[in-house]
N, C-alpha and C positions, 0 to 999 in steps of 0.2 A: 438396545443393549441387553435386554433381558432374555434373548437368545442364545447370548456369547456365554462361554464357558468361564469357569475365574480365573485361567491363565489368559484369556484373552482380552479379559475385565480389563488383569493388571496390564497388560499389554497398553491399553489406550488408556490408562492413565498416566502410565508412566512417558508415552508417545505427547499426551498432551503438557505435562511438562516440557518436555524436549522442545515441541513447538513454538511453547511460548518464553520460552530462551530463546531459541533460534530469531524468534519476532523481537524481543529487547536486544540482540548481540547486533541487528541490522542495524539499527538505531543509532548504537553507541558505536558503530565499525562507522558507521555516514558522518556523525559528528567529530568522529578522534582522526577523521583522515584514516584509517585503520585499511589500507585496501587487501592485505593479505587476511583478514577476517571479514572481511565485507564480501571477498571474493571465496572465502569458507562457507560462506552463507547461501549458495547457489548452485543448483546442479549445470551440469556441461552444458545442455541446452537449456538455460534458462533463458526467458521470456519475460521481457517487462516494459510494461506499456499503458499508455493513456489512452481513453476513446478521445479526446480532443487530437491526438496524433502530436503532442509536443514531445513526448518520451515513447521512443518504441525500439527495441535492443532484443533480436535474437541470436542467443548463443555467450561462454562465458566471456571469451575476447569483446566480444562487439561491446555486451553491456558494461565489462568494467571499462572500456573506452569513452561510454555516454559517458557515466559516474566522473571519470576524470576530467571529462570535457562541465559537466554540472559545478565540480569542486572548483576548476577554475577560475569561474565566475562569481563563487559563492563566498562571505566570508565565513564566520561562523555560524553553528547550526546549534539547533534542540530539537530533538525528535523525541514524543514520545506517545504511548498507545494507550490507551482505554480498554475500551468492552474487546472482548475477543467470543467470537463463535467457530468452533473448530469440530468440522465433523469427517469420521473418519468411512471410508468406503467399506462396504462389506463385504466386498467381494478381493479387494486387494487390500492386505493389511500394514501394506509401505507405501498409501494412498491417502490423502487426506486436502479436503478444502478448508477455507478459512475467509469469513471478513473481519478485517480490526479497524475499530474506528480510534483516527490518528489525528495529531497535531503538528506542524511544525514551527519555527521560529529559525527562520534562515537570515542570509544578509545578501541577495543574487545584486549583481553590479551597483552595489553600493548604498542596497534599500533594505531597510531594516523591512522585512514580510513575516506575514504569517497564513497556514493554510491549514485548512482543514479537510482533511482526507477519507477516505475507507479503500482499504486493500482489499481486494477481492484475490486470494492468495489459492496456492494450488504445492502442497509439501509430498515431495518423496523420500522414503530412508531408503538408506543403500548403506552397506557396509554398519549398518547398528546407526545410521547418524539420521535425521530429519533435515533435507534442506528445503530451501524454496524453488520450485520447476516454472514457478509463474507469479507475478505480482503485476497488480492491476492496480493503477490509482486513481481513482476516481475523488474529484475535485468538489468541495462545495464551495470552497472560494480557496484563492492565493494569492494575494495583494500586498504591498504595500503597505505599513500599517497607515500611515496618512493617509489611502483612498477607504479605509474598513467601514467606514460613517457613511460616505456617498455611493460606493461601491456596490456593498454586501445584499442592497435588497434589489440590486440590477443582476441580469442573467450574466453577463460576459463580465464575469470576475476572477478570472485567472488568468493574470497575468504570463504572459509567454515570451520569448526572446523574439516572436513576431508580434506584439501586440497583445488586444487583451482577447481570449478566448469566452466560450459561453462554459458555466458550469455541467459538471455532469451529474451532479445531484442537488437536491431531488429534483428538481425538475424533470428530469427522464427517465423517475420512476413512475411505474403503469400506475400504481396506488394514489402517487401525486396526483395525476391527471384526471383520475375519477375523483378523486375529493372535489376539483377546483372545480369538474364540469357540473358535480353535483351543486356544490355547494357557494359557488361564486357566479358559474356561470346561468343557473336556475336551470 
């Protein structure tokens, strides 16, 4: 940042406000049933997806179609976000990544769950506005709360409308895996 001029300064600071409105207004548009601000929230081609492959939506129609097909089944929700890192491109200044680490508090076919998340997010502005082009949910569990005891220190703990899936973190981070070989496996 110590490159950038002080109109540009102010640019990404004022950009990362925006973002992290845009990150609380998803949250609260997912809980309040809210789909004409949920669908504020996303550019035309937006992209949203799980490496487990239980959520995967490109484009606005398809994903608000997931969304509504997810509320169906859902009762009520609590969403909400922690740490945020938001870093903006330097070459494109309506560019910017993001991971937010998340919680939720859902009720999918009749089971009070909860999940622990990180967005791996991707925001473009157009027209003065910051939306999201891309959100990635990567899972460290999603359960049940009655399985969170036997569950949480087993891999396949997210729950899916097929059964239960394996988590995508950590486990399938490189860092993980060197600790464990270092440190577990000798």
């Amino acid at each position: 940042m110590n490159n950038l001029n002080m109109e540009q300064r102010l640019d990404r600071v004022e950009s990362r406000a925006q973002i992290e409105e845009l990150i609380a207004r998803y949250g609260i548009a997912c809980d309040d049933r809210d789909m004409e601000n949920l669908a504020a929230c996303f550019t035309s081609d937006i992209h949203i997806g799980t490496p487990n492959g239980s959520m995967n939506s490109q484009g606005l129609e398809s994903v608000m179609d997931m969304y509504n097909g997810l509320f169906n089944v859902r009762g009520p929700g609590f969403h909400w976000s922690h740490d945020r890192i938001i870093k903006f491109d330097d070459a494109d200044p309506d560019v910017a990544t993001g991971l937010i680490l998340s919680h939720a508090e859902t009720y999918p076919a009749g089971n009070v769950s909860i999940a622990g998340m990180r967005y791996f997010d991707k925001y473009r502005r157009s027209a003065c506005e910051w939306r999201f082009s891309e959100r990635i949910l990567n899972f460290v569990y999603y359960l049940p709360v009655a399985d969170y005891i036997d569950r949480f220190k087993r891999l396949d703990r997210v729950k899916t409308t097929d059964g239960w899936a394996n988590a995508d973190f950590p486990e399938g981070a490189a860092s993980w895996a060197r600790w464990h070989r270092k440190h577990l496996e000798g």
